[in-house]
KEVOMAR-36343 format. One record per atom (N, C-alpha, C): residue in one letter; residue number from 1; x negated, y, z. Coordinates in pm, whole numbers, plus 50000, padded with zeros to 5 digits. Layout:
N
@resn:A; resi:NUM; c1:X; c2:Y; c3:Z
...
***
This chain:
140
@resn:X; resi:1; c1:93527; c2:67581; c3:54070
@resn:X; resi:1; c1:93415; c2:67660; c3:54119
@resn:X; resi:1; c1:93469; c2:67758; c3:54223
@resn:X; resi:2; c1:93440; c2:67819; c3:54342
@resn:X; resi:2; c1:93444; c2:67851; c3:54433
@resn:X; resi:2; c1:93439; c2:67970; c3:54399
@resn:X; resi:3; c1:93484; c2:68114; c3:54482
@resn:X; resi:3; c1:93487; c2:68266; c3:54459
@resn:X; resi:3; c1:93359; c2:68265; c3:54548
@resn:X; resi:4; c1:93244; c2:68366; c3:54536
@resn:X; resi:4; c1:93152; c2:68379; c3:54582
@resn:X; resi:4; c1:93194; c2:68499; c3:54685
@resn:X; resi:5; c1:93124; c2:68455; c3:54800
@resn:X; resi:5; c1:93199; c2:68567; c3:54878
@resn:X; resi:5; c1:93082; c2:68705; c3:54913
@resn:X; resi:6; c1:93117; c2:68781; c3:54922
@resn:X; resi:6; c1:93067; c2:68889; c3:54960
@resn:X; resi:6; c1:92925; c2:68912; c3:55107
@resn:X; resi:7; c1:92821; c2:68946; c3:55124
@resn:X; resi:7; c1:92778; c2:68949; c3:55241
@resn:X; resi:7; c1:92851; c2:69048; c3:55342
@resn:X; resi:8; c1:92837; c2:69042; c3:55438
@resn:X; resi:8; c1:92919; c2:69129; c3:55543
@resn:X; resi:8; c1:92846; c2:69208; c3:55546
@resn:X; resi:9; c1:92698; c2:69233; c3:55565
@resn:X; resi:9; c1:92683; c2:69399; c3:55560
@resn:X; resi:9; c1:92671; c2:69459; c3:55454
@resn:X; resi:10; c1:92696; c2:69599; c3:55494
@resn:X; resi:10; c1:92686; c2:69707; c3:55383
@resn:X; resi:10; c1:92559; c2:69734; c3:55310
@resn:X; resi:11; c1:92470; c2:69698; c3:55394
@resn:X; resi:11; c1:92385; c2:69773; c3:55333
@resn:X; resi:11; c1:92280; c2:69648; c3:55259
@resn:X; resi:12; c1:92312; c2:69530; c3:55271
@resn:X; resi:12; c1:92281; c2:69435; c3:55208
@resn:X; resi:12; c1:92323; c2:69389; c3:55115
@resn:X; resi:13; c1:92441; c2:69456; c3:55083
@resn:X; resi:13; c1:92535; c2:69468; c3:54972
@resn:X; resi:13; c1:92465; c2:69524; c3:54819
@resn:X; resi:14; c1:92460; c2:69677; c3:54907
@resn:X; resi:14; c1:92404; c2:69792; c3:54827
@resn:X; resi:14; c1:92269; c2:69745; c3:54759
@resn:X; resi:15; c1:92192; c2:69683; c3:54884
@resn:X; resi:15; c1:92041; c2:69667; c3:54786
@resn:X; resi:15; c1:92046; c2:69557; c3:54714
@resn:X; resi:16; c1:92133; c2:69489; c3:54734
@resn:X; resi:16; c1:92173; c2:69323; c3:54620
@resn:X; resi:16; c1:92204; c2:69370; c3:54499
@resn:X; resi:17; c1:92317; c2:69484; c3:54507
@resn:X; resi:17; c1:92387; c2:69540; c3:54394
@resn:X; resi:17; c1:92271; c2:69625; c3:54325
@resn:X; resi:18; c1:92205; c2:69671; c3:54397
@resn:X; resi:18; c1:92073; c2:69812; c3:54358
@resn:X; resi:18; c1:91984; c2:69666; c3:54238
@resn:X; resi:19; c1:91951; c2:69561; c3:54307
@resn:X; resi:19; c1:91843; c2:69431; c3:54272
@resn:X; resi:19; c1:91957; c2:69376; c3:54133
@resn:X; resi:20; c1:92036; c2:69380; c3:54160
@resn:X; resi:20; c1:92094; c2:69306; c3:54039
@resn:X; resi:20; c1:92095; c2:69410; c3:53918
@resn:X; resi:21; c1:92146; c2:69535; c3:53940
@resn:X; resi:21; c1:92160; c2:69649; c3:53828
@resn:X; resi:21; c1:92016; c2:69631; c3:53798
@resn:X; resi:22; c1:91912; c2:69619; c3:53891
@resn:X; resi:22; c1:91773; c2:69632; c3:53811
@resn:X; resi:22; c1:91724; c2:69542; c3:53687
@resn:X; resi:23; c1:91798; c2:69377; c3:53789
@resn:X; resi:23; c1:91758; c2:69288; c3:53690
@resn:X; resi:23; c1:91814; c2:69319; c3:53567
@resn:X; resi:24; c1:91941; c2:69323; c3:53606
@resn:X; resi:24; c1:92109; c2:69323; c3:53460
@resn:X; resi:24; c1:92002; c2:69409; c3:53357
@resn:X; resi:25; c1:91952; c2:69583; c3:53380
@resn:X; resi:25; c1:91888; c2:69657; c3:53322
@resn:X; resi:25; c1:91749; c2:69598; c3:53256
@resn:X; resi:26; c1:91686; c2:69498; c3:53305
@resn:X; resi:26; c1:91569; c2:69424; c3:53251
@resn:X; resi:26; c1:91594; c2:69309; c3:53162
@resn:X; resi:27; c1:91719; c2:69285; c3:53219
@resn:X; resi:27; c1:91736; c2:69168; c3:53098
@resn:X; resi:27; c1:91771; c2:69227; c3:52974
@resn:X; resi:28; c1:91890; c2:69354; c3:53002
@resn:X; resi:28; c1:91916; c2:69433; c3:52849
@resn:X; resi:28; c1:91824; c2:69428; c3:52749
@resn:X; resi:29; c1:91664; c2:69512; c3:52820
@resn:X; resi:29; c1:91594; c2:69525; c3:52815
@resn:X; resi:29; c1:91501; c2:69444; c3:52754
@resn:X; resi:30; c1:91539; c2:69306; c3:52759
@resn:X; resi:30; c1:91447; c2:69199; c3:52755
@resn:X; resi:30; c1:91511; c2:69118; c3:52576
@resn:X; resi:31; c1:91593; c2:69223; c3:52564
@resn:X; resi:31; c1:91641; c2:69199; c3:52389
@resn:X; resi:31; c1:91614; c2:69235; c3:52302
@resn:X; resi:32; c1:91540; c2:69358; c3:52350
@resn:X; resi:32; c1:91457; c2:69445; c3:52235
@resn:X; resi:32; c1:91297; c2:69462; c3:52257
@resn:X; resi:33; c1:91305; c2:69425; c3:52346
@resn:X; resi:33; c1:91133; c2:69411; c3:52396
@resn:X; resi:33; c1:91054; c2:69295; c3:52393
@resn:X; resi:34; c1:90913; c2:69276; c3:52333
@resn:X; resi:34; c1:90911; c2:69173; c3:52335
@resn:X; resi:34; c1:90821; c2:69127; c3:52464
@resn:X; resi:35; c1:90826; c2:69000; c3:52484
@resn:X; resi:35; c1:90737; c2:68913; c3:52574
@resn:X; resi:35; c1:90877; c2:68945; c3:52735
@resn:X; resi:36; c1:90950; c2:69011; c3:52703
@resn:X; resi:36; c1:91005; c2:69036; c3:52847
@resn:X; resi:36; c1:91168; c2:68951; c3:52849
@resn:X; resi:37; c1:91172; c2:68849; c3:52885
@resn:X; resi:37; c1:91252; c2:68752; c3:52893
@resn:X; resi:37; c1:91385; c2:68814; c3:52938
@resn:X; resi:38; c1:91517; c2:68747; c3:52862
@resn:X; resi:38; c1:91637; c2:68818; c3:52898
@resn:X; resi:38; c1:91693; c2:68729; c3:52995
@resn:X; resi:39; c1:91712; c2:68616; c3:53010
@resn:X; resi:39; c1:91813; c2:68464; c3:53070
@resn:X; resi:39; c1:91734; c2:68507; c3:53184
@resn:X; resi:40; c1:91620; c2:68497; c3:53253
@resn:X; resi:40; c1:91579; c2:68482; c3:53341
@resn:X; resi:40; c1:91655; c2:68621; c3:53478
@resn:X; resi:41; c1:91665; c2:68737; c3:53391
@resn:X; resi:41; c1:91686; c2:68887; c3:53480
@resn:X; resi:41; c1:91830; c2:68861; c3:53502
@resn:X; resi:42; c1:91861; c2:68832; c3:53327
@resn:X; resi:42; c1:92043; c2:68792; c3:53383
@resn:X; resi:42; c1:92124; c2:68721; c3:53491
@resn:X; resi:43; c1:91969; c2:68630; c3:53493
@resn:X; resi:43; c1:92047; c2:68471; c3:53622
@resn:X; resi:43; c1:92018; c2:68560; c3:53737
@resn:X; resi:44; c1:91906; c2:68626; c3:53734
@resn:X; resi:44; c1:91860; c2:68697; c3:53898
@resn:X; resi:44; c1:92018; c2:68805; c3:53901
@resn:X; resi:45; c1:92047; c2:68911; c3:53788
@resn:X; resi:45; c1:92132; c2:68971; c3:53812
@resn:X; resi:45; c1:92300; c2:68921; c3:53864
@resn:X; resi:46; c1:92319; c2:68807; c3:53787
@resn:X; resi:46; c1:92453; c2:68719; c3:53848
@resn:X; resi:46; c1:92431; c2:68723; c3:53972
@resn:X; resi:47; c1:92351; c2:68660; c3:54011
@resn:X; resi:47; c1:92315; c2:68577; c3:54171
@resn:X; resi:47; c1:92327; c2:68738; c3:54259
@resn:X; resi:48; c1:92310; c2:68844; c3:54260
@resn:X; resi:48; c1:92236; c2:68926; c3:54337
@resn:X; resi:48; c1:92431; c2:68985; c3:54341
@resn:X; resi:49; c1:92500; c2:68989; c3:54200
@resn:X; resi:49; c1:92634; c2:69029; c3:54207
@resn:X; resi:49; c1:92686; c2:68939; c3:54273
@resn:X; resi:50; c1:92673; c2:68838; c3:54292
@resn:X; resi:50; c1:92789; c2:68751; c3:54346
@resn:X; resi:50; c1:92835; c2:68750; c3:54480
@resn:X; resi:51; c1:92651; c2:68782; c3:54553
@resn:X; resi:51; c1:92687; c2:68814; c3:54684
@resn:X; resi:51; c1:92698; c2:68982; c3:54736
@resn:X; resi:52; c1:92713; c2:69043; c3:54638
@resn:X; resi:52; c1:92704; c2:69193; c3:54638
@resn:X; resi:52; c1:92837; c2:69246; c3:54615
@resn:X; resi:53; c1:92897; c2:69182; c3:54478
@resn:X; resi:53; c1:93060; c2:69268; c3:54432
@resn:X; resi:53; c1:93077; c2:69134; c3:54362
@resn:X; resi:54; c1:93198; c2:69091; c3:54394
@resn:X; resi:54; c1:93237; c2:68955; c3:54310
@resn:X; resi:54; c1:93313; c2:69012; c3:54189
@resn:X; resi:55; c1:93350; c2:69137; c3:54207
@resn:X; resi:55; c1:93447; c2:69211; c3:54083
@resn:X; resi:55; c1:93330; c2:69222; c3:53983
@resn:X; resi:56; c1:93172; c2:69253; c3:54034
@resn:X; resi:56; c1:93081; c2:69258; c3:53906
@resn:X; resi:56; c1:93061; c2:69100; c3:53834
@resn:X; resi:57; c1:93030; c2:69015; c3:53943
@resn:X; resi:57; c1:92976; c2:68889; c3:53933
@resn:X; resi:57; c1:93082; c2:68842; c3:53820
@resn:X; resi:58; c1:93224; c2:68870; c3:53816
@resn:X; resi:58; c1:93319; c2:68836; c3:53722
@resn:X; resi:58; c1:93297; c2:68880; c3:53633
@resn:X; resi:59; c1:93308; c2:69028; c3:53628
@resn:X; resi:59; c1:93247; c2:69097; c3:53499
@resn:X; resi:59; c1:93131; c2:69042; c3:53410
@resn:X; resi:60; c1:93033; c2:69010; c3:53498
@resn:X; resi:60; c1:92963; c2:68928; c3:53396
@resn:X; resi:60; c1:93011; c2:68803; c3:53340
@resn:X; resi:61; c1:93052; c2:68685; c3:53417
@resn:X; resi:61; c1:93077; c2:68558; c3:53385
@resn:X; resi:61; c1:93201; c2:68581; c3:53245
@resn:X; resi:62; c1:93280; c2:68703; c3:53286
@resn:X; resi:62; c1:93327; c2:68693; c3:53167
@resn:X; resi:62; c1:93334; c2:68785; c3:53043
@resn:X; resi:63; c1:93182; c2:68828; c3:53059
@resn:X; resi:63; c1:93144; c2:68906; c3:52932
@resn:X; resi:63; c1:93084; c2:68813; c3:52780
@resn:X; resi:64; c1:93133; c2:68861; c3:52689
@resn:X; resi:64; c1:93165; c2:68813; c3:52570
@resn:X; resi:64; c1:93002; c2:68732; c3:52546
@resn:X; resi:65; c1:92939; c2:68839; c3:52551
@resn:X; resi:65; c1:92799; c2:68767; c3:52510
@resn:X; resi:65; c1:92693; c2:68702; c3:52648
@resn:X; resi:66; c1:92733; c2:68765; c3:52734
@resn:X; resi:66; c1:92656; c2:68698; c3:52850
@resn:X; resi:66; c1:92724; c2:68576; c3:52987
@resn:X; resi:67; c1:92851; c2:68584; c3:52949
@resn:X; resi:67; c1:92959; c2:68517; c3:53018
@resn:X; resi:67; c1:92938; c2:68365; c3:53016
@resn:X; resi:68; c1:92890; c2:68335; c3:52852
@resn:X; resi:68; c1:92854; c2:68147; c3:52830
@resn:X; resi:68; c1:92752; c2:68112; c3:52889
@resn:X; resi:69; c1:92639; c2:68192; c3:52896
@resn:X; resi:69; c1:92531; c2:68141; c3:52956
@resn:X; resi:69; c1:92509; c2:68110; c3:53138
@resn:X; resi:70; c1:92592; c2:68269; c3:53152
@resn:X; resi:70; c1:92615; c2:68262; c3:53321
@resn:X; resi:70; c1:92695; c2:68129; c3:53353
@resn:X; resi:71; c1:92768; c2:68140; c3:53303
@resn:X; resi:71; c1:92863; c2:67983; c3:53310
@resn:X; resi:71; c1:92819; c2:67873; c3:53268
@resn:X; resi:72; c1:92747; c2:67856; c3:53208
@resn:X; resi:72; c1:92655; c2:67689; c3:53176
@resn:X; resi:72; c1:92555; c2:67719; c3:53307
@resn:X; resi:73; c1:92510; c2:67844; c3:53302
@resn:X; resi:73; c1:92388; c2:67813; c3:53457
@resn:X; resi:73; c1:92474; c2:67748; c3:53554
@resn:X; resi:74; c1:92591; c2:67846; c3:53599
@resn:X; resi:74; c1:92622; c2:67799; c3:53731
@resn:X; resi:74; c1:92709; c2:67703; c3:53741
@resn:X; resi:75; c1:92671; c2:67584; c3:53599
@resn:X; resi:75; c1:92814; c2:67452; c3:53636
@resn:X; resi:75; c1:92653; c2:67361; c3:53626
@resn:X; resi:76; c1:92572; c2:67386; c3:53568
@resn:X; resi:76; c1:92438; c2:67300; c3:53558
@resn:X; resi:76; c1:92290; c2:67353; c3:53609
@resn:X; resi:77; c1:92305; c2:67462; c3:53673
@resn:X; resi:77; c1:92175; c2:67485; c3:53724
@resn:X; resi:77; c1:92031; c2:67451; c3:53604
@resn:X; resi:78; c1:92080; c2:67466; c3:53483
@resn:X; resi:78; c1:91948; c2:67455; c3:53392
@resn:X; resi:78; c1:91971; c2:67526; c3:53267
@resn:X; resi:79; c1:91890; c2:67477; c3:53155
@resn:X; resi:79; c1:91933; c2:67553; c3:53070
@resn:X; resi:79; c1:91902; c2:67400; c3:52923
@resn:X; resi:80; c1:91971; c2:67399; c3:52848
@resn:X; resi:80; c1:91959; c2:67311; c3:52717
@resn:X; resi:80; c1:91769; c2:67317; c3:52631
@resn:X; resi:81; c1:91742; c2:67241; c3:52575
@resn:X; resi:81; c1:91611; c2:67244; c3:52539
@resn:X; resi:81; c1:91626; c2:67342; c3:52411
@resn:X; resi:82; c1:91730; c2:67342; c3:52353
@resn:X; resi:82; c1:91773; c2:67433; c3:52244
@resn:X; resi:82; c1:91763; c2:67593; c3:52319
@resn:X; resi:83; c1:91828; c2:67638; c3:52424
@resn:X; resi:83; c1:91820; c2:67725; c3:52415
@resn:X; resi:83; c1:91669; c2:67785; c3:52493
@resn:X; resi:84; c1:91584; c2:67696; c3:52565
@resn:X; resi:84; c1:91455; c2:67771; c3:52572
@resn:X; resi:84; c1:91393; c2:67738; c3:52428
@resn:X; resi:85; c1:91437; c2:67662; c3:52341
@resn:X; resi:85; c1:91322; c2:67696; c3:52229
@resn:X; resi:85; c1:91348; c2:67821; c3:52175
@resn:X; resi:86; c1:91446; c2:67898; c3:52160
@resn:X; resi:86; c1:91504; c2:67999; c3:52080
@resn:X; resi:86; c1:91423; c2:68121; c3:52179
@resn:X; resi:87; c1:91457; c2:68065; c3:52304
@resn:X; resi:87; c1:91394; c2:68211; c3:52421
@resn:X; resi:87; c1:91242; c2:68221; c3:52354
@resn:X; resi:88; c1:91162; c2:68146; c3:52372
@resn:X; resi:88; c1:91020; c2:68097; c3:52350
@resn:X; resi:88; c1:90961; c2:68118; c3:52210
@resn:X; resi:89; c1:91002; c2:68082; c3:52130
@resn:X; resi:89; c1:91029; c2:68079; c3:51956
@resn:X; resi:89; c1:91044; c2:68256; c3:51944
@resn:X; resi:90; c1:91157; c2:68306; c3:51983
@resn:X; resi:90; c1:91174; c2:68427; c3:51944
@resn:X; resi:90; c1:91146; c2:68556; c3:52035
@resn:X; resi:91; c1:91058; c2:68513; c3:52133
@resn:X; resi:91; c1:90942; c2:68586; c3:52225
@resn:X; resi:91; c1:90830; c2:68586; c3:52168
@resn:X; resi:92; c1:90773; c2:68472; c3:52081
@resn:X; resi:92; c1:90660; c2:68449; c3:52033
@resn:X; resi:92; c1:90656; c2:68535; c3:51916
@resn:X; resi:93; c1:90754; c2:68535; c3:51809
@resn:X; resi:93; c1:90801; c2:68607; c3:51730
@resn:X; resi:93; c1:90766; c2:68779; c3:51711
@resn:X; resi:94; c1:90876; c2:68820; c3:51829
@resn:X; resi:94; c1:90852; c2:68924; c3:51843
@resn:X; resi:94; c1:90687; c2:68978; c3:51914
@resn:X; resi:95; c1:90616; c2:68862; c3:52013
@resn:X; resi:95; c1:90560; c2:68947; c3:52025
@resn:X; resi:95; c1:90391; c2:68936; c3:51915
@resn:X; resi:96; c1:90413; c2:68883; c3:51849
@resn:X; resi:96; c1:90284; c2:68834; c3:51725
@resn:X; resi:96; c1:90386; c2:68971; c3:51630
@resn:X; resi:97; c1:90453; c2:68996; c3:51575
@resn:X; resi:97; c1:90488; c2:69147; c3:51538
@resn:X; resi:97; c1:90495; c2:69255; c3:51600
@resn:X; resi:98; c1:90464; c2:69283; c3:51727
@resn:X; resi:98; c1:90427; c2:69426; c3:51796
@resn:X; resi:98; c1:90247; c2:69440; c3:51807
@resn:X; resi:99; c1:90172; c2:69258; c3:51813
@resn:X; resi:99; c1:90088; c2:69258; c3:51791
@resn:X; resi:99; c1:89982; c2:69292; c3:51665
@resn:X; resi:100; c1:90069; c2:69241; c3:51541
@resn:X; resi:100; c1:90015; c2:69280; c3:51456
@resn:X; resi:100; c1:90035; c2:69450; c3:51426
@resn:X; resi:101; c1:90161; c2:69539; c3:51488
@resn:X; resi:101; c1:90156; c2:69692; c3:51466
@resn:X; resi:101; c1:90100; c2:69747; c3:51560
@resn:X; resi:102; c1:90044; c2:69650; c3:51670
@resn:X; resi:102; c1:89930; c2:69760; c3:51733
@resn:X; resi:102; c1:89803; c2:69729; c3:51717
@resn:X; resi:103; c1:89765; c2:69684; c3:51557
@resn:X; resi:103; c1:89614; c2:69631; c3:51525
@resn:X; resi:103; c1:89520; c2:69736; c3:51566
@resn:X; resi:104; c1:89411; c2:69743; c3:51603
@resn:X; resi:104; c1:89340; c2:69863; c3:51623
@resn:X; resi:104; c1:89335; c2:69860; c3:51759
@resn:X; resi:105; c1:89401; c2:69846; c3:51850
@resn:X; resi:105; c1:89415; c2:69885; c3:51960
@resn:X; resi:105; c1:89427; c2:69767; c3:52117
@resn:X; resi:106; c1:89315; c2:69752; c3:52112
@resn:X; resi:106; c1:89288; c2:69603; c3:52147
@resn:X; resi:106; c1:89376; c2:69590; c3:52373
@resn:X; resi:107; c1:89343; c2:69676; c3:52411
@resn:X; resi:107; c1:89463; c2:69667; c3:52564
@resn:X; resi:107; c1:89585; c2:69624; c3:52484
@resn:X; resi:108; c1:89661; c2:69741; c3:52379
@resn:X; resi:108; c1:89798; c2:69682; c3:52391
@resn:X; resi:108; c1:89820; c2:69582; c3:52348
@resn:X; resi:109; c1:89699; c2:69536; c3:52273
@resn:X; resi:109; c1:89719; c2:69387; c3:52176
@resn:X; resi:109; c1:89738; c2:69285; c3:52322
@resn:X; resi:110; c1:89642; c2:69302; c3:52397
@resn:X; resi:110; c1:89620; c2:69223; c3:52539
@resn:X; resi:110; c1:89715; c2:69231; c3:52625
@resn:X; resi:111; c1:89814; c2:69333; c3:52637
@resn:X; resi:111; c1:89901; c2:69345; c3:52730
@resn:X; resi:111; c1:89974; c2:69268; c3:52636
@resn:X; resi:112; c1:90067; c2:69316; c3:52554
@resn:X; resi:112; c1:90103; c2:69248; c3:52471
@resn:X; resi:112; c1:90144; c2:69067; c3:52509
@resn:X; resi:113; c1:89995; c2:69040; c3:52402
@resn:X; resi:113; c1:89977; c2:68867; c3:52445
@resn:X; resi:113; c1:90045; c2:68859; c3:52603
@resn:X; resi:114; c1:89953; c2:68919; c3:52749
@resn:X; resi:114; c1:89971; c2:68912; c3:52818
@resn:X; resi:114; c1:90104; c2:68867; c3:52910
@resn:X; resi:115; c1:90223; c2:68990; c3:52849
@resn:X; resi:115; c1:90324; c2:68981; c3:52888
@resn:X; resi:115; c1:90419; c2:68879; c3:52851
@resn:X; resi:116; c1:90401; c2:68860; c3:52724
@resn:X; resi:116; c1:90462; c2:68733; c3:52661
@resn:X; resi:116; c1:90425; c2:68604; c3:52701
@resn:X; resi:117; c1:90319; c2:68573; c3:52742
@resn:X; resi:117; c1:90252; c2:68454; c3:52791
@resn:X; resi:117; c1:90337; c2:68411; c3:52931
@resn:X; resi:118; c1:90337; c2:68528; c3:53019
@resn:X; resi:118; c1:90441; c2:68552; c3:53124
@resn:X; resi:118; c1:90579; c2:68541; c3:53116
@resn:X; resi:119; c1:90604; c2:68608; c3:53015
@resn:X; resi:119; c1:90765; c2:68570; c3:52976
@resn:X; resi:119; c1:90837; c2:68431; c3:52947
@resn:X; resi:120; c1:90720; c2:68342; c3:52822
@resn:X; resi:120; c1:90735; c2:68202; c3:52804
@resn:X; resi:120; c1:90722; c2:68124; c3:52927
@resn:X; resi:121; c1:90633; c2:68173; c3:52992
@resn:X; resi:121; c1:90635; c2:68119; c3:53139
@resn:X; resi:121; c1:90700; c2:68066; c3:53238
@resn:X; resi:122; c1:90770; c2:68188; c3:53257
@resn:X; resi:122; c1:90886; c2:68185; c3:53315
@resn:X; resi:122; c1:91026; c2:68125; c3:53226
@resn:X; resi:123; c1:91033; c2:68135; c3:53120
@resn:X; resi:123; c1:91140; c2:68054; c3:53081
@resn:X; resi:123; c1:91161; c2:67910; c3:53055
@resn:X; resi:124; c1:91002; c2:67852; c3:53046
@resn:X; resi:124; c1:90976; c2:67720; c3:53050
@resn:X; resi:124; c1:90941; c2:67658; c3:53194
@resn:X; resi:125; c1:90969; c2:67736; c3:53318
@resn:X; resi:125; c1:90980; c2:67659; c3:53476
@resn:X; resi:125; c1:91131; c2:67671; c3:53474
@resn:X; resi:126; c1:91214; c2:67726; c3:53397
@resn:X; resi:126; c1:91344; c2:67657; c3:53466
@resn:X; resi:126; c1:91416; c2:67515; c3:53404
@resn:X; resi:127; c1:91462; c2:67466; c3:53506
@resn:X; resi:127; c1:91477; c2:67282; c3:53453
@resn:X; resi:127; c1:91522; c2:67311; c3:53297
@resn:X; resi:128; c1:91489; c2:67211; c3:53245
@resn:X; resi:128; c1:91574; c2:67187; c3:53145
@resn:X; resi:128; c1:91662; c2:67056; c3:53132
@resn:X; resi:129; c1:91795; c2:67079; c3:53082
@resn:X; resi:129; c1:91910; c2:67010; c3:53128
@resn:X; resi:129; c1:91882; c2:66863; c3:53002
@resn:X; resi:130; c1:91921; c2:66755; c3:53074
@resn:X; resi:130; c1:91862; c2:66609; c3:52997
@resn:X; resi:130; c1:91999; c2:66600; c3:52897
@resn:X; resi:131; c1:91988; c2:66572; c3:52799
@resn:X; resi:131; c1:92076; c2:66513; c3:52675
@resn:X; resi:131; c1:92176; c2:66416; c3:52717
@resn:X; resi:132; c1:92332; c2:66489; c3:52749
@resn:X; resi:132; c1:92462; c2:66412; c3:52755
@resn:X; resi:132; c1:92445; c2:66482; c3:52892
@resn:X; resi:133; c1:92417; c2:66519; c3:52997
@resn:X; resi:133; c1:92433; c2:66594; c3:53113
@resn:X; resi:133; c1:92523; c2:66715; c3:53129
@resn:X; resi:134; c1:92583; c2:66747; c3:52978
@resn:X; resi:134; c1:92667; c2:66851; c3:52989
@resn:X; resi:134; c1:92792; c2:66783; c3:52998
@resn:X; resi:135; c1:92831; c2:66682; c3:52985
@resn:X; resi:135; c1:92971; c2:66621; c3:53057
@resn:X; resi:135; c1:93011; c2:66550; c3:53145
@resn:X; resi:136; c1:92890; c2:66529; c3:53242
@resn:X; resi:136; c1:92849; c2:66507; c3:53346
@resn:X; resi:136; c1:92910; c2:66566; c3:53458
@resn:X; resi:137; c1:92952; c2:66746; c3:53449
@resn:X; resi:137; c1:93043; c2:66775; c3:53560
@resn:X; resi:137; c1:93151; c2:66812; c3:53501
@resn:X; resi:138; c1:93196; c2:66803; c3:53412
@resn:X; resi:138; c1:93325; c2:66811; c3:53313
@resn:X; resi:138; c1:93433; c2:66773; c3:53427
@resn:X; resi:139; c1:93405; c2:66672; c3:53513
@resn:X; resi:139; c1:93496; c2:66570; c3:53617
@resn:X; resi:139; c1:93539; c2:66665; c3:53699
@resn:X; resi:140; c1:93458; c2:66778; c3:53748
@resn:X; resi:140; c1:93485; c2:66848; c3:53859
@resn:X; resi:140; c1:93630; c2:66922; c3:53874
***
């Protein structure tokens, strides 16, 4: 795999790095919250480091808990059917239990649904990777 190189300007740098800390911060975010998807902010946050600070872009790829996933994205560009059921499954989860503790209160019940509907959304448009395709670039 190739070192991702840096953009040459500065200041395209800064707002890549500014766009990625946002995502990186939304995906955190997206572990304790429900309906707000974590894989999706993380992949935007890699991508935005890579061409921003490759010293971050590393930092992630080789962080303990977010390092496997960045690294299965960027050798397969998808994600396993296992792991959007778990995204999806445990979005749904959480958000049918914030739903049921905001009974009474019918917007947040709606935002709620809302956001989650959005979240599954988005985690079910990215490909999902076909069965035996993970040793497929093993060759490389």
């Amino acid at each position: 795999m190739s070192q991702p190189r840096p953009h040459r300007s500065r200041a395209v740098r800064w707002l890549l790095w500014a766009a990625g800390s946002l995502a990186l911060g939304l995906g955190l975010l997206g572990v304790v919250l429900p309906g707000l998807p974590t894989t999706p902010f993380v992949l935007l946050a890699a991508a935005c480091y890579a061409k921003a600070s490759p010293r971050l872009h590393a930092w992630l790829l080789n962080h303990r808990l977010l390092g496997p996933m960045l690294r299965d994205w960027e050798q397969h560009r998808s994600l396993t059917r296992r792991t959007k059921t778990v995204a999806v499954v445990s979005m749904a989860l959480m958000v049918s239990l914030s739903v049921w503790s905001f009974r009474g209160r019918l917007i947040a019940q709606l935002a709620l649904v809302l956001l989650g509907t959005i979240g599954a959304w988005v985690v079910l448009r990215i490909p999902t990777r076909r069965p035996g395709a993970q040793s497929s670039s093993s060759s490389s």
